[in-house]
TISE-346955 format. One line per 10 residues: number of its first residue (from 1); for each residue x, y, z of N, C-alpha, C, CB. Coordinates in nm, 2 decimals. Glycine has a CB too. Layout:
% residues N
NUM	X:Y:Z:X:Y:Z:X:Y:Z:X:Y:Z  ...
% end
This chain:
% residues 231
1	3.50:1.03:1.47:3.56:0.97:1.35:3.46:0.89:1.27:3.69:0.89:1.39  3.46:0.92:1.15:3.39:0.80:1.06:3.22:0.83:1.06:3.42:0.64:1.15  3.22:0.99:1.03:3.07:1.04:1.06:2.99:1.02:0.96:3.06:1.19:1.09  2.87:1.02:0.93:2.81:1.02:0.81:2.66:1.05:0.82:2.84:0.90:0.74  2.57:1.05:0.71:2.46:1.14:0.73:2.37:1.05:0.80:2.40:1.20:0.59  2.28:1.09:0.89:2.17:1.06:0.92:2.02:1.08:0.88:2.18:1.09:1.00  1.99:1.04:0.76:1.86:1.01:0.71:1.73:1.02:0.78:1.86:0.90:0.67  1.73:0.90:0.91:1.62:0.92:0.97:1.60:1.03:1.07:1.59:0.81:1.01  1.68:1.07:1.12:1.70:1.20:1.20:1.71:1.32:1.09:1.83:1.20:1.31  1.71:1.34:0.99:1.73:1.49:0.92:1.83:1.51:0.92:1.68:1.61:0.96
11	1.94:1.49:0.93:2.12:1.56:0.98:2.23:1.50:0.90:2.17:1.51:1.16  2.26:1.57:0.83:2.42:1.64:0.78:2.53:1.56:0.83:2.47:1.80:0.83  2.57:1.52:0.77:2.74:1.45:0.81:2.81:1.54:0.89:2.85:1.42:0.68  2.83:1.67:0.85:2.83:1.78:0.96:2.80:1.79:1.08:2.76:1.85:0.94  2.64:1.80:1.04:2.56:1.81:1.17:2.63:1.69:1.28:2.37:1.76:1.13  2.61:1.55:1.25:2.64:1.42:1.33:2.80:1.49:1.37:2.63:1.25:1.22  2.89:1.53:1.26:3.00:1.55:1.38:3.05:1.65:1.45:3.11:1.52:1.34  2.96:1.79:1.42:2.97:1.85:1.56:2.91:1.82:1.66:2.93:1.95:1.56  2.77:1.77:1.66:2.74:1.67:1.76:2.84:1.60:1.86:2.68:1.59:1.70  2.87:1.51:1.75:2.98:1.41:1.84:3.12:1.49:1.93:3.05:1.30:1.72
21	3.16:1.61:1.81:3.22:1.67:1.89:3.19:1.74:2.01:3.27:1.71:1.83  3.04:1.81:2.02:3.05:1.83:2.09:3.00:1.81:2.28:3.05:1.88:2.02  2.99:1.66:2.20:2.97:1.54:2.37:3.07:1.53:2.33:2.87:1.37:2.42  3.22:1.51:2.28:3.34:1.49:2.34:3.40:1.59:2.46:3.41:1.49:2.25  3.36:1.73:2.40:3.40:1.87:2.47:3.31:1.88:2.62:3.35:2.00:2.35  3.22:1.85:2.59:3.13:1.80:2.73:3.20:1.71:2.82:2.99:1.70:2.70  3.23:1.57:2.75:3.26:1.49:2.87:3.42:1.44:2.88:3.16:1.36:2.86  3.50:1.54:2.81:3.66:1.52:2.83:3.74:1.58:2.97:3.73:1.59:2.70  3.85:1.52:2.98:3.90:1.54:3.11:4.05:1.57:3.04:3.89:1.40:3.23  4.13:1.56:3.17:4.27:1.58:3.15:4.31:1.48:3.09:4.35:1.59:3.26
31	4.29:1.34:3.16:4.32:1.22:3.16:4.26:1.14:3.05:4.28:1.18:3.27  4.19:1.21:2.97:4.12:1.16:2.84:4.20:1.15:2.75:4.02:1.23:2.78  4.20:1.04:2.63:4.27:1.05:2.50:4.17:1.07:2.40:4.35:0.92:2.46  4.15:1.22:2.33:4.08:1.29:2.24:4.12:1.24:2.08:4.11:1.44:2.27  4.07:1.17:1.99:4.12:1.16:1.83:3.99:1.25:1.79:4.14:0.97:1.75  4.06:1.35:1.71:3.92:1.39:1.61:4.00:1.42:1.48:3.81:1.56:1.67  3.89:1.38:1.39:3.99:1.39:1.25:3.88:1.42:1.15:4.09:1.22:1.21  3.98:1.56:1.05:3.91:1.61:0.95:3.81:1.72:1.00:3.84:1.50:0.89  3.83:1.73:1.16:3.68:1.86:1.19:3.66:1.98:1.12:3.67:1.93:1.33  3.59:1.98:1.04:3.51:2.11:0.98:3.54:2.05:0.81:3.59:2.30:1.04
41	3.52:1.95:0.82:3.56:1.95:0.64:3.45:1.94:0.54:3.65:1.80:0.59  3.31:1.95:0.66:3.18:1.97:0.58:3.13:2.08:0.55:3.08:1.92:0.62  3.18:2.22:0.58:3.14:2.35:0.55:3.21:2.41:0.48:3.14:2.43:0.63  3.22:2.56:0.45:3.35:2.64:0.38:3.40:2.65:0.44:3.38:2.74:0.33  3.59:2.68:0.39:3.71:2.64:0.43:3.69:2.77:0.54:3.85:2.62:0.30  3.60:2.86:0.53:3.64:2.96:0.65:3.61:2.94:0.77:3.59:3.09:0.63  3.50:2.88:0.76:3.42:2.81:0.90:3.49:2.68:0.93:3.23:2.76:0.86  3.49:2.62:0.83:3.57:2.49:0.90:3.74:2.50:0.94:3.57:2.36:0.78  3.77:2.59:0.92:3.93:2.59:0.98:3.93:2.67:1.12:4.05:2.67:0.87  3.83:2.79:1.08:3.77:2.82:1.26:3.73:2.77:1.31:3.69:2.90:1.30
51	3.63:2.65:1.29:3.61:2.58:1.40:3.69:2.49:1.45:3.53:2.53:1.40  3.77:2.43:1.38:3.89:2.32:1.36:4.01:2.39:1.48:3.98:2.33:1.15  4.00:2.49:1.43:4.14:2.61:1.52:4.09:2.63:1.63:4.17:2.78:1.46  3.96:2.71:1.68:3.94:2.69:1.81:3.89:2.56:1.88:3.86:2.77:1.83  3.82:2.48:1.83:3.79:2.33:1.92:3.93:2.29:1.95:3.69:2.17:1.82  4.08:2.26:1.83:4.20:2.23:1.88:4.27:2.31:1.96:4.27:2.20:1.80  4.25:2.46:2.00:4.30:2.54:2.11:4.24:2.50:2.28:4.23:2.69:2.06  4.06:2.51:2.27:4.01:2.48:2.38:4.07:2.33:2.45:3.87:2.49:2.34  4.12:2.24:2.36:4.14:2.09:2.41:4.23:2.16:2.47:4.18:1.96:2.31  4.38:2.26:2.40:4.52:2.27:2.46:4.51:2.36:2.56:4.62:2.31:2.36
61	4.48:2.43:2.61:4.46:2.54:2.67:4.39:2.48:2.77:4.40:2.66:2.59  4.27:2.47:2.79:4.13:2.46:2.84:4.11:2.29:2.93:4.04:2.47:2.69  4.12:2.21:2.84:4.11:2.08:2.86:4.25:2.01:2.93:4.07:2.01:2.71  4.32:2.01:2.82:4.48:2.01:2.85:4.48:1.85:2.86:4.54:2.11:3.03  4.38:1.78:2.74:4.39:1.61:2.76:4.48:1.60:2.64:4.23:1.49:2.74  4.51:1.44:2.64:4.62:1.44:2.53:4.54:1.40:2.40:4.75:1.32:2.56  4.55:1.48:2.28:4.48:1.49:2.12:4.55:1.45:2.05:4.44:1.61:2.06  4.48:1.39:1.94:4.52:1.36:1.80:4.43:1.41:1.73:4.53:1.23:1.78  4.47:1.51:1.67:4.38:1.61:1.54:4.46:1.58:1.39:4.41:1.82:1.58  4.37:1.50:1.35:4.42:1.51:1.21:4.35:1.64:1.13:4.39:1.35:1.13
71	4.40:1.68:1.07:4.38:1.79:0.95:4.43:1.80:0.85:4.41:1.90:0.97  4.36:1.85:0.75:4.47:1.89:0.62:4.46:2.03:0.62:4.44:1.82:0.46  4.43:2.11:0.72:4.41:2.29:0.75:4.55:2.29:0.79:4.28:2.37:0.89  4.63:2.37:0.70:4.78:2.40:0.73:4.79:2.50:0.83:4.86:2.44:0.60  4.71:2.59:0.85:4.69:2.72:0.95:4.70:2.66:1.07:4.53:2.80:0.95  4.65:2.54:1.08:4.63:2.50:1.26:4.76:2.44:1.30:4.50:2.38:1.31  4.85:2.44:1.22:5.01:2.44:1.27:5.08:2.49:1.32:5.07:2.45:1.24  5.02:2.67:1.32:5.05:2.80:1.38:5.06:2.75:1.51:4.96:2.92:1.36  4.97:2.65:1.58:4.93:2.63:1.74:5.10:2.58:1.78:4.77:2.49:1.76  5.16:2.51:1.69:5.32:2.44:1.76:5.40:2.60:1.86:5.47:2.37:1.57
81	5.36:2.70:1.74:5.48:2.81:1.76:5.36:2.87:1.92:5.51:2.96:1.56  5.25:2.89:1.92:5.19:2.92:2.03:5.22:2.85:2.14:5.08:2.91:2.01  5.20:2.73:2.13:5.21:2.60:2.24:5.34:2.52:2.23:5.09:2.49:2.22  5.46:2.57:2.20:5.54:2.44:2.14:5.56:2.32:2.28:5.73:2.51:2.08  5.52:2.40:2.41:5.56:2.25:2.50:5.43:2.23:2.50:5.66:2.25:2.66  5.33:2.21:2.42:5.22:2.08:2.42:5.21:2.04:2.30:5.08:2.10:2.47  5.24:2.10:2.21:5.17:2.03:2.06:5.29:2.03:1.96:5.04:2.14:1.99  5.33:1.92:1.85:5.38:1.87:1.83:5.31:1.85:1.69:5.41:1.80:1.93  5.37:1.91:1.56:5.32:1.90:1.39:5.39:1.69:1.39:5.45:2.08:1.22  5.30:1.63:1.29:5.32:1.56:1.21:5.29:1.52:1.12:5.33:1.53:1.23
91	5.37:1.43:1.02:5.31:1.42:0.88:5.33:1.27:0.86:5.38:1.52:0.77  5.22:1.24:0.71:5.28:1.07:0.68:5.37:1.13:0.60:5.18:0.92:0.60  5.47:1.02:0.62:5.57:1.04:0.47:5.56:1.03:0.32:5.64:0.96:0.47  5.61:1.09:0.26:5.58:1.02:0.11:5.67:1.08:0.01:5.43:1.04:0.06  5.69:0.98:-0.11:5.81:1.05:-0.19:5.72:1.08:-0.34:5.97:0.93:-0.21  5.77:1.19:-0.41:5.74:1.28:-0.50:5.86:1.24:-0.66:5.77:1.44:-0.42  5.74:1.22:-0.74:5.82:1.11:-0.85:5.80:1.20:-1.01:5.72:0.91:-0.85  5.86:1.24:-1.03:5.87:1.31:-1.15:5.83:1.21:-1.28:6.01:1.38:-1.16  5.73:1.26:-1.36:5.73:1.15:-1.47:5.84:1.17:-1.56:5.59:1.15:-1.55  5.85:1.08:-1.63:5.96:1.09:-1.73:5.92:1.17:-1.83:6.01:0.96:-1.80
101	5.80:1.21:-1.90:5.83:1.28:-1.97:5.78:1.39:-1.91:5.80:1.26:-2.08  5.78:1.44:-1.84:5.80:1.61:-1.78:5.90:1.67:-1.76:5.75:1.64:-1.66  6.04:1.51:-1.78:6.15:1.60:-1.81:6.19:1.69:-1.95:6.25:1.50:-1.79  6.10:1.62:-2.06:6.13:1.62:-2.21:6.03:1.79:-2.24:6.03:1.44:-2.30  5.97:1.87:-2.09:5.87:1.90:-2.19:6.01:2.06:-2.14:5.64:1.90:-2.14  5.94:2.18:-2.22:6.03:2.29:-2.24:5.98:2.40:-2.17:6.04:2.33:-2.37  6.03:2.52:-2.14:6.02:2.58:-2.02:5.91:2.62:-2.00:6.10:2.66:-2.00  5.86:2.67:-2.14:5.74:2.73:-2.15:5.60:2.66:-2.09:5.73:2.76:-2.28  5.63:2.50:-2.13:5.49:2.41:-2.12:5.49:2.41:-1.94:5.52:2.21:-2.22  5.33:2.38:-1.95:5.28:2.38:-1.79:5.38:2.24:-1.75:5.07:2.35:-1.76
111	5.38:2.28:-1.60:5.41:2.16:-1.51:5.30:2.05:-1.48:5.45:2.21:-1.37  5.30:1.95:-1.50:5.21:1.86:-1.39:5.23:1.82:-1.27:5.18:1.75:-1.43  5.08:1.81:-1.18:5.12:1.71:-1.07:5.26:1.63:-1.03:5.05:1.63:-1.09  5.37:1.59:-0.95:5.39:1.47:-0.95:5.35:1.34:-0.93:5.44:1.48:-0.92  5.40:1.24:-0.95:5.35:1.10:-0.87:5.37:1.10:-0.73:5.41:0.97:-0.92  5.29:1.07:-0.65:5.32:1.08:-0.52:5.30:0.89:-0.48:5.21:1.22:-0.44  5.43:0.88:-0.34:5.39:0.74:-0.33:5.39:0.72:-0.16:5.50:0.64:-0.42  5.32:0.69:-0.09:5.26:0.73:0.07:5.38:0.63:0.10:5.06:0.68:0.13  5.44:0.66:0.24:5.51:0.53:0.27:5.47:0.49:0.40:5.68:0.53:0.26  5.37:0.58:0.43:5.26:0.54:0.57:5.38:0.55:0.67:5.16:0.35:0.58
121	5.46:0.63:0.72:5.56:0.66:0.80:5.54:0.79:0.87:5.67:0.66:0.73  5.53:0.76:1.02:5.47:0.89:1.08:5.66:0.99:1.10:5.35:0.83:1.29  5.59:1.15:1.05:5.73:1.19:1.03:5.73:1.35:1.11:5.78:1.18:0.85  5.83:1.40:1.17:5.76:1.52:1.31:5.77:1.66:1.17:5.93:1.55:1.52  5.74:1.72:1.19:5.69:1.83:1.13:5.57:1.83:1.01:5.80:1.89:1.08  5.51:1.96:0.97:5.42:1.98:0.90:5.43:1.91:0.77:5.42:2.10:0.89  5.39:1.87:0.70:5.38:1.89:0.51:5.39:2.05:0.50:5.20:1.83:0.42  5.49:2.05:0.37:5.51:2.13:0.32:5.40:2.23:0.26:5.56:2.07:0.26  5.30:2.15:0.20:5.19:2.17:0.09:5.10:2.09:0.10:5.22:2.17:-0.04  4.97:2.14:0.04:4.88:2.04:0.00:4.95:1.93:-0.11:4.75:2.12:-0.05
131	4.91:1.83:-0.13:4.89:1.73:-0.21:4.78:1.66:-0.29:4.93:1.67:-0.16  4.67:1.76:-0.32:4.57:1.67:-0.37:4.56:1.68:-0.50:4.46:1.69:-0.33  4.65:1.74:-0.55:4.62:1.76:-0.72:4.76:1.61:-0.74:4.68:2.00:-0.81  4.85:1.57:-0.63:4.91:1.40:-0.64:4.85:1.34:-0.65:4.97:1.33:-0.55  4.75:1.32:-0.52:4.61:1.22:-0.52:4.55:1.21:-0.66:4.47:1.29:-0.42  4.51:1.34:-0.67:4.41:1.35:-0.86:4.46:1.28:-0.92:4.41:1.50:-0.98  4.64:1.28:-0.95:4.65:1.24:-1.09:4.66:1.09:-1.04:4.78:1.31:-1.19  4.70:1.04:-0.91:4.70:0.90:-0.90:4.55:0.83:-0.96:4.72:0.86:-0.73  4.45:0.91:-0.92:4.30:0.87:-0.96:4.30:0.87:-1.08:4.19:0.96:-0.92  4.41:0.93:-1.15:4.40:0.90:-1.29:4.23:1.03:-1.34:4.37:0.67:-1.29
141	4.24:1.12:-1.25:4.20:1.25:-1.31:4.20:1.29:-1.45:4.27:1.33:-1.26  4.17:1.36:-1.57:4.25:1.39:-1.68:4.28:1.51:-1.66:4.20:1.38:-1.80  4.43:1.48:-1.79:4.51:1.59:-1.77:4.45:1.71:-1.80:4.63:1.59:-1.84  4.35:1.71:-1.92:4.31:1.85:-1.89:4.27:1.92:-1.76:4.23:1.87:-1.97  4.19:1.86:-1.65:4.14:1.90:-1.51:4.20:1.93:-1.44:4.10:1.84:-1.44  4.32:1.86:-1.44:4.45:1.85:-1.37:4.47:2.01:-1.40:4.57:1.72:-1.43  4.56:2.01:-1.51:4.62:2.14:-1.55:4.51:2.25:-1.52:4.66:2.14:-1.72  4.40:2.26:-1.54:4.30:2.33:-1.49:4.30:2.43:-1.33:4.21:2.23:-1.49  4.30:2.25:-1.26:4.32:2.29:-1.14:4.44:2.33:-1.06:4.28:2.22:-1.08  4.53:2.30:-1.14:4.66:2.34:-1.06:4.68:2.49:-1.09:4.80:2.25:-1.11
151	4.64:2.56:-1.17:4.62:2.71:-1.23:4.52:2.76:-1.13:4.56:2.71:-1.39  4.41:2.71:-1.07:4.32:2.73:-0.98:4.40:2.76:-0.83:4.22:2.61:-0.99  4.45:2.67:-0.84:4.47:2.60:-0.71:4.63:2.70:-0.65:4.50:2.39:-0.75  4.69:2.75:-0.76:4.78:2.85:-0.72:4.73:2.99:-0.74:4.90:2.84:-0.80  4.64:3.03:-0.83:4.60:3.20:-0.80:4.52:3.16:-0.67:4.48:3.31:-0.93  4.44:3.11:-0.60:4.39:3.06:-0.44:4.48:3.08:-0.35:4.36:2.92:-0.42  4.60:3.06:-0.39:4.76:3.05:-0.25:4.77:3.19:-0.29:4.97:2.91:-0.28  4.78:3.25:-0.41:4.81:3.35:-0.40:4.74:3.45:-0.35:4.84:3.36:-0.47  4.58:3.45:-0.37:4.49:3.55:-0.29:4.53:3.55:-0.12:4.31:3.50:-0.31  4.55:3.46:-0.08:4.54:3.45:0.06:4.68:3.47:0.08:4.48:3.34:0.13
161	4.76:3.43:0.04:4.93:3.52:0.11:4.98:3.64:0.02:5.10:3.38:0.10  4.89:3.69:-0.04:4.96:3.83:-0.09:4.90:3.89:0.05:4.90:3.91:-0.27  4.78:3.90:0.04:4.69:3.95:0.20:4.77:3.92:0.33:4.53:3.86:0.23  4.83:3.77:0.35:4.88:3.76:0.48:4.99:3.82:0.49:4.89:3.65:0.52  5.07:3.88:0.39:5.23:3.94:0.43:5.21:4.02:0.53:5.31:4.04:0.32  5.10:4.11:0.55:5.10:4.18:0.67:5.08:4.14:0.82:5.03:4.25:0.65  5.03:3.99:0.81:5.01:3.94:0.90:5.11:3.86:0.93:4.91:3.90:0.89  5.14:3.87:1.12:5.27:3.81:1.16:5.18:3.66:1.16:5.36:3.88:1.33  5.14:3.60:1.17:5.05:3.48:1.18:4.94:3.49:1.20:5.08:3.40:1.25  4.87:3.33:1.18:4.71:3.33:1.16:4.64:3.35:1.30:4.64:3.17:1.08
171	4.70:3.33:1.39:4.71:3.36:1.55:4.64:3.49:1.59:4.87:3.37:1.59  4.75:3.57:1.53:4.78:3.69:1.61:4.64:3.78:1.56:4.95:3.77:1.57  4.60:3.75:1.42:4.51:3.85:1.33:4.38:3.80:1.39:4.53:3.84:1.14  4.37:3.75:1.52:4.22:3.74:1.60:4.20:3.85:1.70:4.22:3.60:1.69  4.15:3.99:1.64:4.16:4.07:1.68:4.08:4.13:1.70:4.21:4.11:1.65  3.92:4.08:1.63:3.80:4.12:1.70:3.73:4.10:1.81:3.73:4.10:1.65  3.68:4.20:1.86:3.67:4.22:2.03:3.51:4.24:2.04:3.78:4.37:2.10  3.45:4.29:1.92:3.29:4.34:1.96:3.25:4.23:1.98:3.19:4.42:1.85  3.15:4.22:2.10:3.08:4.12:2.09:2.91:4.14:2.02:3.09:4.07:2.23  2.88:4.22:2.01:2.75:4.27:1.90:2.86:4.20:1.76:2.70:4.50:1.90
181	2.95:4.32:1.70:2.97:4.23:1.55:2.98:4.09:1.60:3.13:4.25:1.47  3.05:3.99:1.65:2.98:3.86:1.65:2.89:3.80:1.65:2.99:3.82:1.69  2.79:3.84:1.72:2.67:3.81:1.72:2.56:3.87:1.60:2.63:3.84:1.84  2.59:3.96:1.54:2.54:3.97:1.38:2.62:3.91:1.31:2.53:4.12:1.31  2.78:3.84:1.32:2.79:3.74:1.21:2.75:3.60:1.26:2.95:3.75:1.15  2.71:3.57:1.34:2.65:3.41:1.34:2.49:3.44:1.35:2.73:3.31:1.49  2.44:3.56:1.34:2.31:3.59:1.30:2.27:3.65:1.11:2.27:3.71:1.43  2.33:3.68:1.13:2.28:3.74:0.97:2.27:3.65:0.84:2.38:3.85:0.93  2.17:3.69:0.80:2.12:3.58:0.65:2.21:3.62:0.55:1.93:3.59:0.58  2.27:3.68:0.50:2.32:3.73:0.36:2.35:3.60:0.32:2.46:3.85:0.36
191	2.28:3.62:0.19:2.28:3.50:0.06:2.44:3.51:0.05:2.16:3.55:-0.13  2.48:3.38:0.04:2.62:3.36:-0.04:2.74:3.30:0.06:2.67:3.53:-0.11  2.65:3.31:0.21:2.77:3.29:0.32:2.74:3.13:0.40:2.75:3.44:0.44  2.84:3.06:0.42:2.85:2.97:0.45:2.77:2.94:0.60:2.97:2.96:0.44  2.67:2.85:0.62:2.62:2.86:0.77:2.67:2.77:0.87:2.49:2.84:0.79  2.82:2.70:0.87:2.87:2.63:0.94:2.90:2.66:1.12:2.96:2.62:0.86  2.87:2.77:1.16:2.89:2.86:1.24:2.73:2.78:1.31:2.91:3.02:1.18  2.64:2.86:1.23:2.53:2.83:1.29:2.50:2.70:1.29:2.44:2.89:1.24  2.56:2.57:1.26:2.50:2.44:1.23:2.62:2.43:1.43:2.55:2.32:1.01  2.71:2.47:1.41:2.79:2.45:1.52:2.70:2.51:1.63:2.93:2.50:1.50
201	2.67:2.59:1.61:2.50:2.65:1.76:2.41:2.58:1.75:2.40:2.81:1.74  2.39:2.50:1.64:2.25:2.43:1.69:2.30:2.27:1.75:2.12:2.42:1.54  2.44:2.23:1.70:2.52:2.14:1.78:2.57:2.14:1.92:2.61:2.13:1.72  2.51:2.24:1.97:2.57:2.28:2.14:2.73:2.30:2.14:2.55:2.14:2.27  2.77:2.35:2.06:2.92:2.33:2.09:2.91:2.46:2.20:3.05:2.34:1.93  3.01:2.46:2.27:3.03:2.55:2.35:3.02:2.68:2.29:3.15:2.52:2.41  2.99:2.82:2.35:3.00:2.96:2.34:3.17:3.00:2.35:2.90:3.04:2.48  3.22:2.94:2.40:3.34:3.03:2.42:3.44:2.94:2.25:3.45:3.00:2.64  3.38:2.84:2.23:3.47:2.85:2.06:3.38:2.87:2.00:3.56:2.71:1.97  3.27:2.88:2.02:3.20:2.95:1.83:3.24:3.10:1.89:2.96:2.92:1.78
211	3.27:3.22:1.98:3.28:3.31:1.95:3.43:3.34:1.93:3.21:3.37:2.03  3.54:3.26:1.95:3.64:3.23:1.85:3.67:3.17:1.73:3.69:3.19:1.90  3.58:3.07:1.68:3.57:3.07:1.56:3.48:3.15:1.46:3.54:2.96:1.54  3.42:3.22:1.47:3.34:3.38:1.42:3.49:3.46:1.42:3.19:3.47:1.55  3.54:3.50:1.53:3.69:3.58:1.49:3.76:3.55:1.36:3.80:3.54:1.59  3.77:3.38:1.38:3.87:3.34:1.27:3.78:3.34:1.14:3.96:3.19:1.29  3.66:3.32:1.10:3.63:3.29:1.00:3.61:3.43:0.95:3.53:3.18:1.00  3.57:3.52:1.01:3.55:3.68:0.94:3.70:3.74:0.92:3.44:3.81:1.06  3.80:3.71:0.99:3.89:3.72:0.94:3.99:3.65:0.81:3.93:3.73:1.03  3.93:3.52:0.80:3.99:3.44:0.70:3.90:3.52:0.57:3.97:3.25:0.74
221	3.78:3.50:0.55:3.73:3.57:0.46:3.74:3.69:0.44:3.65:3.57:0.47  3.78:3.80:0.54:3.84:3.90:0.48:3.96:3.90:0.39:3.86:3.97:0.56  4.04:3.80:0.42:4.17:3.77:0.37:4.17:3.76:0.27:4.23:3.68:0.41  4.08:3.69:0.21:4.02:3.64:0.06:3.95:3.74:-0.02:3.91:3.52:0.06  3.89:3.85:0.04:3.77:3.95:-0.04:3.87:4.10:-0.03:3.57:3.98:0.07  3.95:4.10:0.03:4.06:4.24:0.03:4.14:4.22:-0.08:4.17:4.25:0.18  4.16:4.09:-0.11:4.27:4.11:-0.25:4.16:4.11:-0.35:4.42:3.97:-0.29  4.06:4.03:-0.37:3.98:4.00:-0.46:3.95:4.11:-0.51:3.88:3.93:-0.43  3.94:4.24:-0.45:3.89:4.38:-0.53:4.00:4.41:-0.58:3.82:4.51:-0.45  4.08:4.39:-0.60:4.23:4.46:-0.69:4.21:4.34:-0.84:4.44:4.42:-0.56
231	4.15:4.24:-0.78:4.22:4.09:-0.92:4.07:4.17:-1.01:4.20:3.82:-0.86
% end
């Protein structure tokens, strides 16, 4: 928790918290109380939710100590319906405040954000949705960015669940078995691809989740480049 860059050593805020994570994974027990929070939020979202997904599998499965994983990766919620007698979704609370004049506007005009107001109340199940275009406008963001990104921010939901209808969950679609294709995707240079994978190999994290997070992340990216040739 609370990672940040290291200057005189050369290393990535990243770098420092796979590291850290991975002396936790080294020296955890049953009997351990694990907090990791935000893991993988320094790479792309494909690498960081694979790694996020498998390091929180290996704890449940593997380790079997008691965790606190904060995330805002909605995918790694799937793990309740896998594990429901170990793991357990929760959320802070918060209430959703319509401005007054977004009642005034007409069907046609865009929606905005709502106001969102935290009530710091731990509450058992998932969030619904992301919330950061709430956050934005609390920051007092402008509306043009706003409206921008919320147009963004829904063709994005939509690339990835037009693709997932076929998928019974984010679980099950871990279906690569070669171990050569893995090892040309956490080896290969192609310009344009995220190296979060490889920053997690040169962090020692264990072999048995970086070759489950390569599953998930070539599958999450496919998810995203199969509809993309139709848009």
């Amino acid at each position: 928790m609370g990672a940040s860059d290291n200057i005189y050593k050369g290393r990535s805020t990243f770098m420092e918290e796979l590291t850290e994570t991975s002396e936790i994974i080294q020296k955890a027990t049953s009997r351990s109380l694990v907090i990791l929070d935000e893991l993988g939020r320094g790479t792309s979202t494909h690498d960081g939710i694979a790694i996020a997904y498998a390091t929180l599998e290996y704890f449940i499965r593997d380790v079997k100590s008691l965790t606190l994983f904060v995330t805002h990766y909605p995918l790694l919620c799937e793990l309740e319906r896998q594990c429901p007698e170990h793991v357990g979704n929760y959320h802070m609370a918060f209430l959703l405040n319509q401005h007054e004049s977004d009642h005034n506007k007409g069907p046609g005009s865009e929606l905005q954000p709502e106001f969102i107001t935290f009530l710091y109340q731990l509450t058992q199940g998932a969030a619904g949705r992301s919330y950061g275009l709430n956050v934005a406008k609390l920051a007092e963001i402008p509306e043009e960015i706003l409206r921008k990104a919320a147009r963004k921010s829904k063709e994005l939901e939509g690339l990835v669940n037009a693709k997932r209808r076929y998928k019974k969950s984010f679980c099950e679609a871990w279906n690569i078995s070669d171990s050569s294709a893995l090892k040309d995707w956490l080896t290969q240079g192609a310009a344009g691809r995220s190296y979060g994978l490889n920053v997690a190999k040169l962090a020692e994290i264990p072999e048995e989740i970086l070759r489950k997070a390569a599953r998930k992340s070539k599958e999450l990216e496919g998810l995203v480049n199969a509809k993309r040739r139709f848009v």
